[in-house]
N, C-alpha and C positions, 0 to 999 in steps of 0.2 A: 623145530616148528616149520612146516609149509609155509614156502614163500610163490605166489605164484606173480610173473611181472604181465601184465598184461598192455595189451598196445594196441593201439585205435586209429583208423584213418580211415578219409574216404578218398578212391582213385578220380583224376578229372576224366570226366564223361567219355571225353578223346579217346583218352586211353588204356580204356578196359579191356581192349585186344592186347595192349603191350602189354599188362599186364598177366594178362592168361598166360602169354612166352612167359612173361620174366618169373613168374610162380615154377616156373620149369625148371628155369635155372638157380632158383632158391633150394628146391629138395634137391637135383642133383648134389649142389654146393654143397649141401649139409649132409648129404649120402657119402661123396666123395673125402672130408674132410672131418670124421667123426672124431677127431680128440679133441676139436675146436666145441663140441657140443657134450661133451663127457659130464658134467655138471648137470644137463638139464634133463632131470626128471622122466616129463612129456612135453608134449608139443600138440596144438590143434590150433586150428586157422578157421575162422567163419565168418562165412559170407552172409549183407545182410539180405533177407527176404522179406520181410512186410514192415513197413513201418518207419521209424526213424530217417537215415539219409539214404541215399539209391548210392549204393555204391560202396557200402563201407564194409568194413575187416575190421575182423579182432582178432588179435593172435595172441595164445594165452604158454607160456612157457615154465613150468614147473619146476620149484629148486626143494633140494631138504631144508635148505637153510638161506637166510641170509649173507654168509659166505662162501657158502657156494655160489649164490648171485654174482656177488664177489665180484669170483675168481673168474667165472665164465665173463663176462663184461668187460674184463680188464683184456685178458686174453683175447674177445674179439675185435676189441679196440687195436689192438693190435695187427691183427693179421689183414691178410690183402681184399678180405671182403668190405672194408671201409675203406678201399679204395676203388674196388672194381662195384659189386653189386648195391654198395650201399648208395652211391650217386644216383646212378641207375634207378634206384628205387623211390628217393625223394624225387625225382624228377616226374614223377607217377603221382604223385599225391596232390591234392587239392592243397594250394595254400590253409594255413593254419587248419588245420583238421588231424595231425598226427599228433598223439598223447599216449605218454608213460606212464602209469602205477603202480603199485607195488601190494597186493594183496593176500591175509592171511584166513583160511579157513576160519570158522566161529564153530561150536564145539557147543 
């Protein structure tokens, strides 16, 4: 069963420029390091345009399975992007505004 995890935030105002950089060096990272990303399906990122908050993202990443979830998770829990990009990245976010779920197709 498709499992897709999807993740929600808005950047603070400030810095939507740093963030432009730091989107750079997110697909590098995951260009550069693909056995870290071997699990995930797909991958899209969308920015919002009308409506809801000025500012927000969704980035929606794609598993076959719930174990495969997993495995990717655990794995990048480990590796040195929780320690270099992922500061970095909360450091970009609006207090309370980033949210995980966990979504399956309806059929």
């Amino acid at each position: 069963m498709t499992i897709f995890m999807v993740e929600t935030y808005v950047i603070k105002p400030e810095k939507e420029a740093e963030f432009t950089a730091f989107l750079k060096k997110w697909f590098a990272y995951k260009e550069k390091h693909p056995q870290l990303f071997k699990e995930v399906k797909s991958y899209k990122i969308f920015a919002h345009l009308l409506g809801g908050n000025r500012g927000g993202y969704v980035e929606m990443f794609e598993f076959d399975n719930f174990a495969e979830l997993e495995k990717w998770v655990n794995r990048l829990m480990q590796s040195d992007f929780m320690t270099t990009l992922h500061p970095e990245f909360m450091a970009l976010v609006a207090p309370a505004t980033d949210s995980i779920s966990l979504w399956n197709p309806v059929k």
